[in-house]
Structures are given as C-alpha cells and as structure tokens.
C-alpha positions as CSV (number, residue, x, y, z in Angstrom):
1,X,71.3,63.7,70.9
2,X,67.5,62.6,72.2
3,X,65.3,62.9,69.0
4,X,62.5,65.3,69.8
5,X,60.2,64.7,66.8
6,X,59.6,60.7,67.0
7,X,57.1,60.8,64.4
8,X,59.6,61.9,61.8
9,X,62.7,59.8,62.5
10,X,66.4,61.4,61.3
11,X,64.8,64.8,61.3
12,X,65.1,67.3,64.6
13,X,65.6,70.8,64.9
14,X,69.3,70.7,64.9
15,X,69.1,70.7,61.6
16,X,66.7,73.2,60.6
17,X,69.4,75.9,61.9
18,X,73.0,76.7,61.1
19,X,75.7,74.4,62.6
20,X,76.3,75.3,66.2
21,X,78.7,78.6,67.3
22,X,81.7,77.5,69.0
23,X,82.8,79.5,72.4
24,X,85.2,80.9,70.2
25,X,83.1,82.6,67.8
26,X,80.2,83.8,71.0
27,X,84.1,85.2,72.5
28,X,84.4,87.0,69.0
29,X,80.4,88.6,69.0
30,X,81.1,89.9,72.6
31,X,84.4,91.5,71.7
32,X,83.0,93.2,68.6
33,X,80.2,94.6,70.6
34,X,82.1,96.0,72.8
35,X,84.2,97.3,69.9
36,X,81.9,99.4,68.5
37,X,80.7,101.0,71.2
38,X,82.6,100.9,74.4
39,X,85.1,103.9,74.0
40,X,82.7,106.5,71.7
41,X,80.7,107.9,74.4
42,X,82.6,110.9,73.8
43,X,83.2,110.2,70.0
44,X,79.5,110.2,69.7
45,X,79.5,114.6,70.3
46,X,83.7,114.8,68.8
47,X,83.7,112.2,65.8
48,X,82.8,114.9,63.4
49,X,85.0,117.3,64.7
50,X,88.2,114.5,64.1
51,X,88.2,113.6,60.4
52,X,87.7,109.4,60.5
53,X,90.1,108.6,57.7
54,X,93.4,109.6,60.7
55,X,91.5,106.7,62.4
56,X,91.5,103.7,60.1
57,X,93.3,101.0,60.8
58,X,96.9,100.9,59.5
59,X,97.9,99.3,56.6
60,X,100.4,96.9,58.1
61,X,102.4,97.1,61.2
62,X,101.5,99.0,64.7
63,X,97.3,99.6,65.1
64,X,97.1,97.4,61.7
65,X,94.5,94.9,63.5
66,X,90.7,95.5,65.0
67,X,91.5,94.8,68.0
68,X,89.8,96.0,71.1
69,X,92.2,98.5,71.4
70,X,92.5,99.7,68.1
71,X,93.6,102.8,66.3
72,X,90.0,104.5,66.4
73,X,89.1,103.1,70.2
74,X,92.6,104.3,71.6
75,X,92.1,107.3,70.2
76,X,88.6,107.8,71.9
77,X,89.9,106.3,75.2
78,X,92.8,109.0,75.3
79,X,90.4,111.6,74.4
80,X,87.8,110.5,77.2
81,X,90.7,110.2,80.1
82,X,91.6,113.4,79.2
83,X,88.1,115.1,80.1
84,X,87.5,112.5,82.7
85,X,87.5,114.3,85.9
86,X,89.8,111.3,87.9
87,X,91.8,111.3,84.6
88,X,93.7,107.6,85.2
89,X,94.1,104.9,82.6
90,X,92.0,102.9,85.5
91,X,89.5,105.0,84.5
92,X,89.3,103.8,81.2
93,X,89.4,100.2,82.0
94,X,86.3,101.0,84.3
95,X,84.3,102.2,81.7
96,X,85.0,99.4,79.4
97,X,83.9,96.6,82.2
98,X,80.8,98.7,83.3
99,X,79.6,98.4,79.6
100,X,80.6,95.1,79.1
101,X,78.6,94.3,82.7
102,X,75.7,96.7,81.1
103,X,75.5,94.3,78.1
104,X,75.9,91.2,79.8
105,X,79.2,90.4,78.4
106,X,82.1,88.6,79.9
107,X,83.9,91.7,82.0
108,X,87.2,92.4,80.9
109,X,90.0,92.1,83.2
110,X,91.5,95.0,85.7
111,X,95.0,95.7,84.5
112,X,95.7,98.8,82.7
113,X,98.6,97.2,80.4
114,X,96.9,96.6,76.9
115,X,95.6,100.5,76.9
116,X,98.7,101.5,78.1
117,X,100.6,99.7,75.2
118,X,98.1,100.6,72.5
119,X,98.7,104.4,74.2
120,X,102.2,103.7,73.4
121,X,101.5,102.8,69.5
122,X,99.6,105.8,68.7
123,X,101.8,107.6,66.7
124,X,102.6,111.8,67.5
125,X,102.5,112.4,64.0
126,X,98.6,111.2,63.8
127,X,97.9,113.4,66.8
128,X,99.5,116.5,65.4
129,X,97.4,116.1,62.5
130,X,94.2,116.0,64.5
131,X,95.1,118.5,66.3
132,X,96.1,120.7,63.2
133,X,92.8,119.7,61.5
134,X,90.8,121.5,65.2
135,X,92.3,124.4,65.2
136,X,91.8,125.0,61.4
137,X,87.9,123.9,61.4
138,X,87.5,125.9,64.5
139,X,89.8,129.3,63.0
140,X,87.6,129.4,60.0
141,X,84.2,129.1,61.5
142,X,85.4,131.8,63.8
143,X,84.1,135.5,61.9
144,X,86.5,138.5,62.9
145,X,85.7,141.6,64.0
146,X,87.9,143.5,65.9
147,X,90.2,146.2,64.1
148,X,88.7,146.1,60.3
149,X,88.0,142.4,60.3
150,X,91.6,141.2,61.0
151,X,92.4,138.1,62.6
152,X,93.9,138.5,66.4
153,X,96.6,136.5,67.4
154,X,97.0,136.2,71.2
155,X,100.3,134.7,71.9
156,X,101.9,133.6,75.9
157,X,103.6,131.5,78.0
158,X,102.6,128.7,80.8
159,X,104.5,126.3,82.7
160,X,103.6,122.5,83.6
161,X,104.6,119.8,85.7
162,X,105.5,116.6,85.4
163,X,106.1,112.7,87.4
164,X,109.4,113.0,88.7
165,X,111.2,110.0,86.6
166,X,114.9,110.6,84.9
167,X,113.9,110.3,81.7
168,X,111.5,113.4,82.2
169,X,114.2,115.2,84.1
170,X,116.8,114.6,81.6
171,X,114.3,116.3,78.8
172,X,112.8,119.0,81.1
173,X,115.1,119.7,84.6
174,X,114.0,121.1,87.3
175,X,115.2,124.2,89.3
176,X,119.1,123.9,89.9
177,X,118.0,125.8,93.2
178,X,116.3,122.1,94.3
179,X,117.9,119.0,95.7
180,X,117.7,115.7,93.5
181,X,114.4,114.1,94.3
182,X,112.9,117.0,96.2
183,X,111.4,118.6,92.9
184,X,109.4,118.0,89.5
185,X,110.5,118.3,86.1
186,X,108.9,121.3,84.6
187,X,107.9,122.2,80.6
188,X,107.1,125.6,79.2
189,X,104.4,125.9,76.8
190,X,104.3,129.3,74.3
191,X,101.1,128.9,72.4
192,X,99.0,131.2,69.9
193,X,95.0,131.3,70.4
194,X,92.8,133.2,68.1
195,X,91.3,135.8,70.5
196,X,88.0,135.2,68.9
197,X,87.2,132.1,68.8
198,X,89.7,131.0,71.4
199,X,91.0,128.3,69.4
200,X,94.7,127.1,69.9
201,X,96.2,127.6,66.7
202,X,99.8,126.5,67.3
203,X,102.3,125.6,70.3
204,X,105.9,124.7,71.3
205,X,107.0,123.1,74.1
206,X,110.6,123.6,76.2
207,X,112.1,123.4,79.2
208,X,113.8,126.2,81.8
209,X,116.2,127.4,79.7
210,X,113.6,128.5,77.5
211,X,111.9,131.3,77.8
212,X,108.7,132.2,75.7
213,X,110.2,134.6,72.5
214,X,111.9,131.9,71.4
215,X,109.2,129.5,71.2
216,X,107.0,131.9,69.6
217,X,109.5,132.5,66.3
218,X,109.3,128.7,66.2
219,X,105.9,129.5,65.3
220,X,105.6,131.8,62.9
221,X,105.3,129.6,59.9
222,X,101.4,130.1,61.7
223,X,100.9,133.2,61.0
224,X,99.0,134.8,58.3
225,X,99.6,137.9,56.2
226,X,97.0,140.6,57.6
227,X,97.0,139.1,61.4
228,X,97.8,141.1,64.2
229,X,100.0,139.8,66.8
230,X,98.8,141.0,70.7
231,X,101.2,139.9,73.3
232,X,102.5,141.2,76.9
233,X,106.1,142.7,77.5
234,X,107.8,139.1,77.0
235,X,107.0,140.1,73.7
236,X,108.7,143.5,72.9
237,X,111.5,143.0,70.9
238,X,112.5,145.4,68.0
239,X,114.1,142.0,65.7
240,X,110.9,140.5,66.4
241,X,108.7,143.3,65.5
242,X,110.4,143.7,62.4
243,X,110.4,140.4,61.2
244,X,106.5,140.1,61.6
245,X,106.3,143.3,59.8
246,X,108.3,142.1,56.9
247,X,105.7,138.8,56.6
248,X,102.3,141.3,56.7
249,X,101.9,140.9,60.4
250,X,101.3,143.3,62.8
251,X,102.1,143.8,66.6
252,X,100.5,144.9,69.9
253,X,102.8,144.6,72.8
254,X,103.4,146.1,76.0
255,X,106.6,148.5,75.8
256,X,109.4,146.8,77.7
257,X,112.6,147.3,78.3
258,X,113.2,150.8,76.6
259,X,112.1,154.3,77.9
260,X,108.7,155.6,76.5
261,X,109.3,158.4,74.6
262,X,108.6,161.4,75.2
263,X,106.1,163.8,73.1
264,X,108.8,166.7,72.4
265,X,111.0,163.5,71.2
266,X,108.2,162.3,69.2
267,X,108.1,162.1,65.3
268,X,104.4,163.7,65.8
269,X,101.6,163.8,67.5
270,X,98.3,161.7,66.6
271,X,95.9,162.4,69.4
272,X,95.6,162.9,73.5
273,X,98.1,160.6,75.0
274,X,98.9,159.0,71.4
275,X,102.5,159.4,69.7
276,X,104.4,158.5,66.1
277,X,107.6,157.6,67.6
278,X,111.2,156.0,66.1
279,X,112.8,152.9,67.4
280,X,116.7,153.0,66.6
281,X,117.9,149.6,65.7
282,X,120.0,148.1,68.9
283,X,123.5,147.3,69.0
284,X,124.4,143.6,67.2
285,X,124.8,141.2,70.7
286,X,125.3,138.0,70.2
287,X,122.2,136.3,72.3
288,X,120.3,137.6,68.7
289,X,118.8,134.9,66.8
290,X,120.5,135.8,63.9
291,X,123.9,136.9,62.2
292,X,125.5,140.0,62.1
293,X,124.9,140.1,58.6
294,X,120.8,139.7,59.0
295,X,121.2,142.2,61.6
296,X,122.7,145.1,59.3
297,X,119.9,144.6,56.9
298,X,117.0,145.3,59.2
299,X,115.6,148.8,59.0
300,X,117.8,151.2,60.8
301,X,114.5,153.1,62.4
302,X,111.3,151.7,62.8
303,X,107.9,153.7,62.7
304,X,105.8,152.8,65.8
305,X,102.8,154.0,67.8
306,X,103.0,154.8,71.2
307,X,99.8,154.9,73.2
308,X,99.9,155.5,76.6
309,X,97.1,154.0,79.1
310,X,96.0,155.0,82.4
311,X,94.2,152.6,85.0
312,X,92.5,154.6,87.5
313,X,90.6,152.6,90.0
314,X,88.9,154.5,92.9
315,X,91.0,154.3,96.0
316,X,94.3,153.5,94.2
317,X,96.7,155.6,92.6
318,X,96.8,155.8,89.0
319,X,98.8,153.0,87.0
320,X,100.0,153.8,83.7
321,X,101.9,151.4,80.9
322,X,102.4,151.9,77.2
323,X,101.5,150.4,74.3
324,X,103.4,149.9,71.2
325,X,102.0,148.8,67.5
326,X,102.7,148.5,64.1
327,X,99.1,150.1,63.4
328,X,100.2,153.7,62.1
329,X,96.5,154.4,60.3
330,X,95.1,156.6,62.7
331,X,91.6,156.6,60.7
332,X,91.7,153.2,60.3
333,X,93.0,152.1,64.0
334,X,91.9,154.4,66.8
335,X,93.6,154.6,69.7
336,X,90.8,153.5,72.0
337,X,90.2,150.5,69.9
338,X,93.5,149.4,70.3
339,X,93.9,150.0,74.2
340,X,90.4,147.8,74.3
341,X,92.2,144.8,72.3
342,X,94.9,145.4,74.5
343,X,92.6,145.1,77.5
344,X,91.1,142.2,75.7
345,X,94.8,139.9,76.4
346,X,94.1,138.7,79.6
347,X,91.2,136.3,77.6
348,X,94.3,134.6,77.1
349,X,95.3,133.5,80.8
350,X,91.3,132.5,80.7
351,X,92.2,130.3,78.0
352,X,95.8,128.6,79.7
353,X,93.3,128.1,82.6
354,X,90.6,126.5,80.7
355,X,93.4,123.5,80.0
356,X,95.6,123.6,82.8
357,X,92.4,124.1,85.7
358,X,89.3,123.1,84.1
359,X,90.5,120.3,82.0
360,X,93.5,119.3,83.9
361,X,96.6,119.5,82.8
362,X,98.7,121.6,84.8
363,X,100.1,118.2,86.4
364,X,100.7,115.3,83.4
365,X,100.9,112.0,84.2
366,X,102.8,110.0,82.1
367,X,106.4,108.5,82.8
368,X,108.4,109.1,79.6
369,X,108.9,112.6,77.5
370,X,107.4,110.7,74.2
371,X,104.4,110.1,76.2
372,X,104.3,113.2,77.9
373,X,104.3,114.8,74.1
374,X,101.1,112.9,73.4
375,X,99.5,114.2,76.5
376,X,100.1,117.7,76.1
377,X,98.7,117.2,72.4
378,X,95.7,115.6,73.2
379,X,94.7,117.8,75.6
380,X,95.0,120.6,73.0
381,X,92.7,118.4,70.8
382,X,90.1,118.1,73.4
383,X,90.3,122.0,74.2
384,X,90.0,122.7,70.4
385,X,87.0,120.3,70.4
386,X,85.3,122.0,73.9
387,X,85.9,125.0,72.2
388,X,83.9,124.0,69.0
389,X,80.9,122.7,70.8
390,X,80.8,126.1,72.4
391,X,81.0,127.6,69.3
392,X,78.4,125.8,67.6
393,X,75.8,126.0,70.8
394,X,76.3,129.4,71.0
395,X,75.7,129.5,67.0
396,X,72.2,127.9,67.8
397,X,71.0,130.3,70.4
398,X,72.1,133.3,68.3
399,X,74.5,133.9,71.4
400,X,78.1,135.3,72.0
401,X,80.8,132.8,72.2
402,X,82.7,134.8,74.5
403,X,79.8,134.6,77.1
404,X,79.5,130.6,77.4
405,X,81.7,129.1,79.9
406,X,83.9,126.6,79.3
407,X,84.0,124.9,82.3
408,X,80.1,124.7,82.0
409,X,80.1,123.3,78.8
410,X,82.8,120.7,80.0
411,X,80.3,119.7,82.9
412,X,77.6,119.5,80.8
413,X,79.1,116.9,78.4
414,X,80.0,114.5,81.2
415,X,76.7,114.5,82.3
416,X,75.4,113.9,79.1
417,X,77.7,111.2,77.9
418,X,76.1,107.9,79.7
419,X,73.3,108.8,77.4
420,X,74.8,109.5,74.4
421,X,76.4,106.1,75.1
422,X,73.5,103.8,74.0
423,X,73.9,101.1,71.4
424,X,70.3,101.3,69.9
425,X,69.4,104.9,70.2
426,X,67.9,106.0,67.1
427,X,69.3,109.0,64.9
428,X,66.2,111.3,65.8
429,X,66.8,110.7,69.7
430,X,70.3,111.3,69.6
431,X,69.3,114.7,67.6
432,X,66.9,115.3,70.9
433,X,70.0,114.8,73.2
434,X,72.6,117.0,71.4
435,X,70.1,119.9,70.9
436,X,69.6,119.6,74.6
437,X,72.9,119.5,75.1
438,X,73.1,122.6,73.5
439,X,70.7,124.3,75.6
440,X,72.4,123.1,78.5
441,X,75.6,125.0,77.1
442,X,74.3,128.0,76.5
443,X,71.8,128.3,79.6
444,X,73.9,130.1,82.1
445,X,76.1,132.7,80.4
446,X,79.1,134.8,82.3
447,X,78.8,137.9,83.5
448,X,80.7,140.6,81.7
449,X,82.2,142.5,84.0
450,X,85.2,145.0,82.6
451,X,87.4,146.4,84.3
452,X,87.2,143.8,87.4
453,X,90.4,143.0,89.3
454,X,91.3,140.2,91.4
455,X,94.9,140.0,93.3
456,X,96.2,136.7,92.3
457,X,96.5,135.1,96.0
458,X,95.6,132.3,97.0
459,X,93.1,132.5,99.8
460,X,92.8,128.6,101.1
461,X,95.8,127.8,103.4
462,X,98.0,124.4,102.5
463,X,98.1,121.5,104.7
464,X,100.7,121.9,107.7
465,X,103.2,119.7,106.4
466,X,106.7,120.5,106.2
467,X,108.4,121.3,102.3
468,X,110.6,118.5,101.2
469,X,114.0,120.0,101.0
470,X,115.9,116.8,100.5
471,X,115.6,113.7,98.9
472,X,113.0,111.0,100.7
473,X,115.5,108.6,101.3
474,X,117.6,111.0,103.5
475,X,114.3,112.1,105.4
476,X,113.7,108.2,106.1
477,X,117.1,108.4,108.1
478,X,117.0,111.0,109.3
479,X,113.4,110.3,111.3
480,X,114.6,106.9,112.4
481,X,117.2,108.2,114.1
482,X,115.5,110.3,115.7
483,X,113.4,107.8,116.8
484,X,116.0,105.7,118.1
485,X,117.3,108.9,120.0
486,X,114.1,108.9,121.7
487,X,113.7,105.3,122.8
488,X,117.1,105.5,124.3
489,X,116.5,108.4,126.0
C-alpha cells in the first residue's frame, strides 16, 4: 500500500485504526441490524403484553441460535401476518427487504422457505402459553359489573375453513353430502369470552362430528367458582347445568328442548312473567357423557328460574322465548337484569366476527393440521392483544370499552406501525406516538343502539359462475369434450 505520510516513513493511517473488517464480519453487522429491528414493528405496541422470557432463545436444539429468524423474530413475523391485511408469508419477506433497502443493506432474497421452516419450529406449547398469559392479563384488568360484581362467561360456537389438502381433510372432513375435491375441510371452534372485557379466555377445536356442548365441558377446568355461564339453546342441558352448579358456577341459557312450564305447574311464583320451576332428571341414554352410575347420583330435581321474554317490535308480531338460570335470589338477581345479560349474548357473535371478518381468519391458510393449530392460536393471541390496546386506550380517555371499535383500533395500528418502526426514535417520541395512537383508538366510538335488528342476508350478489359439484379434473373432461363436439360439428 502507497505510503501517504512521506515525511514519517513506516507510519500511515492503517495503522492508527483496528485491522481491517472482513466481508464476513460487514455480512454479520447487516444481519444483526436487521435482527433487531426488522420484525418488531408490531412488537414495538404488543412486546409488553407477551412476557419476553417465552421468547429467548432455546437452550439447545430447534430456535437455539440468533438467527435472522429466531425464536423472538418468528414470533413477531407470525404475529404481524396475522394482522396484515394481505396476510401471506410473502408479506413477511416484503417487509424484511423494504427495511433492509430502507437501511441500505444487502436485500434479502424472495423465497418464503426460511420463515416458513422457522414457522414450522415454533413449538404449540410456547404459543398456548402466550396465549394463556393474554387472556389472564386482559381478564384481570377487566372490573365486573353486571349481576353483583360476578364474572360473565359468554360461551359459543363458530365454524372455519381450511386449504383443501388430505392431511387437513383426514383431521377435519368435509360434508359427506360433497364430492371429493369439490369442498373444504371445515373446523369448529367453541370458545369462552369474558363478556366484559371481551377477552377469549379458553377454546377447543373439532371437526363435524362435533358439535359445540362437547367442546365446552372440555373447558371447564376455565371456569371459576362464582362465574356465571350465559349461552344460547346449544347450551341447555340439565347434566350440564348441574355439573356447573356442583363447581360454584352458574347458568343463563335459552330453554331448549323441553316445554316451558306453565305457572299453575310452577313451584311458585316470583314476579310478572317470572317462575320457580322443577326440572326432573332425564331418562339415563347412552349418548350421556357419563356412566349410569354418575347419572343416578345427580340431583333427582333441580331448582330453576324460568323467565319469560317478549320482543315486540312495531309492525311484527310478538316473539317470545324463555330463559332459564341457576339465579334463584330474586333480591339479589332481578328479572330484568337478567333478561338484559341475556340480551347482552349476541356481544359474543361481535366478538367471533372481530377474528373471523376483521382480522381474518374465517379462511386459514396453512397446509398441514399442526400448522393450522398454530394459526388458529395466534390469531387468538393477536385478538387478546387488540383487545388490550382497546382496553388500555379506553382506560386513558376515561371511556367505555364496549364503545371502541375493534376494527378501528385494528386500522389504526397498521397505520401507525411504519412509525413505530424506527431504529433511532427516542423513548420520549415513541411515548408521543403511542399516546396518539390512543387517541386515534378512542376518537370515533359506536353508536349504542339496543334493540336494533338486522336479517342476516347477504345483500351483494356472487359472481355468475357455476358451483363446483365435482372434482376439477372431471370438469377438465368434461369441457374438452365438449369442445371437440363443437369443432366437429
């Protein structure tokens, strides 16, 4: 190398500085940069809602090395498709090469395999625990107040869809009514929200054969002593009833499948339109999730209320239904109050919509059940996580929870993520953007608007094409030879 100070011979500047990095080691700098910033846009609002010690890097084995795609990155990446509004693993590897371009670092390359695989690594077990650790922080910031203070319970059913692969059929068939190849696999979901704070507390997953009581008693192991259990008709059961009674929980269903009683038959009477009635115990069948033995030891009679509710909309004819509870304390438990929580259920079809509409997961994506497992848990994380921004926004206007919409907040956090995502913003500034974040929440609240209906129709017409009714292949065939009917024709 040229000597550059002649007038001192043997020393140059190369030596006043450390010895020269090696391409390697400038590769290694890029790499980290991107590390530590490139997937915790999102992370940068959520991190303190996930506990970071589920993040570390394992021990040995599987997400044991800082990689790009590590255990914490992976995580965030997952977390971001799933609010992403595309929602593809493209979509991750986009972000990752518009910061690298942004930072004027060596853009990574196109192909979707390395997330996918590190996907693959994270384990179900680290999920479940995240998402356990959500709904927990979320349930206890949550303050009750309906029916003395007592936790609510809101419990029902949805249904999802799936990619049409046989390892997802062979876990979750489709209707026996479809050809092979005309149809999706399909999963039901029974979850439990708390009807205040609209966290989901606990779920289970199954496929056609199951239908949603089952998938609730898996369940109850969530359940508190003192809650109170509010579910549809699906949910009328007298073993059921019993058994929650027997662990300190109370119900609010929908009478179903049994004649309302009338008042003459009644035990007494506890106000207009309000009845202590007696459930006999059924006959022992064998579809009962328990032995003939369990069954002769439940209560002969059970003590009920029977509350009977009128709709009466202008124009329409009266519709009545009943209601049946555990809640016996008339003083304690008035009948209106409990036909408003009743009234009060259908938050939890807002809720099923919030993550199958808003966030998007009435149609999964991935190819294999185990992966389909982790999609359906992480979108529960990121509801749980939505949810807790909304709570904690509403917290700092002094506002109602119930009145900030979900689908708002959601909006307003992609638009505020780019920002957010900024390697040298200072601690006060990103104080500045998260209050205004806030406001941005809480700035347009719902409309309360009881008592509103809507029929649930579809109003926008489907495209003109004709409903696959047998498999593609047989389709194929049978348009060529059509075609070839033509030409010779």
């Amino acid at each position: 190398m040229k000597n550059t100070t002649p007038m001192f011979p043997g020393f140059h500047l190369q030596t006043l500085r450390r010895k020269p990095r090696t391409a390697r080691q400038k590769l290694a700098d890029e790499m980290a940069l991107l590390k530590q910033k490139s997937f915790k846009q999102i992370g940068e609002v959520f991190e303190k809602f996930v506990p970071g010690s589920l993040l570390q890097p394992e021990q040995e084995g599987a997400m044991s090395r800082r990689r790009l795609f590590s255990k914490e990155n992976t995580f965030w990446a997952f977390f971001s498709q799933v609010l992403d509004a595309d929602g593809g693993c493209k979509e991750v590897v986009r972000k990752l090469q518009s910061y690298a371009s942004l930072k004027g670092v060596r853009i990574p390359s196109s192909s979707t395999a390395s997330y996918c695989t590190a996907r693959k690594k994270l384990p179900v077990q680290l999920l479940s625990e995240i998402f356990e650790h959500t709904s927990d922080q979320l349930d206890e910031m949550s303050e009750a107040s309906l029916l003395n203070n007592r936790r609510i319970v809101v419990v029902d059913g949805t249904g999802v869809s799936m990619p049409d692969t046989p390892e997802n059929q062979e876990v979750w068939p489709q209707l026996s009514s479809q050809e092979p190849g005309c149809g999706f696999p399909s999963a039901r979901i029974c979850a439990c929200f708390s009807l205040e704070s609209g966290a989901l507390l606990s779920y289970q997953v199954g496929n056609k054969k199951n239908n949603e009581l089952p998938l609730f008693r898996q369940q109850w192991g969530a359940l508190r002593q003192g809650d109170i259990v509010l579910g549809d008709k699906a949910f009328c059961s007298y073993y059921d009833t019993v058994s929650l009674q027997m662990q300190g929980v109370d119900s609010v269903v929908t009478l179903a499948r049994r004649a309302p009683v009338r008042e003459a038959r009644s035990v007494a009477k506890l106000g207009q339109d309000d009845l202590l009635i007696k459930w006999p115990r059924p006959y022992y069948y064998k579809q009962l999730p328990c032995s003939r033995e369990e069954w002769e030891q439940l209560p002969k009679e059970l003590n009920l209320r029977q509350i009977k509710v009128t709709v009466d909309r202008p124009g329409y004819r009266p519709q009545v239904f009943y209601v049946v509870t555990t809640l016996l304390d008339v003083e304690k438990y008035p009948a209106a109050e409990i036909v408003e929580l009743y009234i009060k259920r259908w938050d939890v079809e807002l809720f099923f919509r919030d993550i199958k509409t808003t966030i998007g997961m009435d149609v999964l994506r991935c190819q294999t059940p185990e992966m389909i497992r982790k999609e359906i848990l992480m979108h529960f994380i990121a509801y749980n996580c939505i949810r807790r921004l909304m709570y904690e926004a509403a917290g700092e206007t002094n506002m109602d929870v119930r009145v900030v919409s979900f689908k708002g907040s959601l909006q307003a956090l992609r638009s505020w993520e780019p920002h957010l995502n900024q390697a040298n913003i200072s601690h006060s500034e990103r104080f500045r953007l998260v209050s205004a974040l806030y406001e941005a929440i809480t700035n347009t609240p719902i409309r309360q608007r009881p008592g509103r209906t809507e029929p649930r129709a579809v109003k926008r017409r489907p495209k003109a094409y004709p409903r696959m009714t047998v498999p593609r292949h047989k389709m194929e065939k049978a348009l060529r030879e059509r075609r070839n009917r033509a030409e010779t024709a």
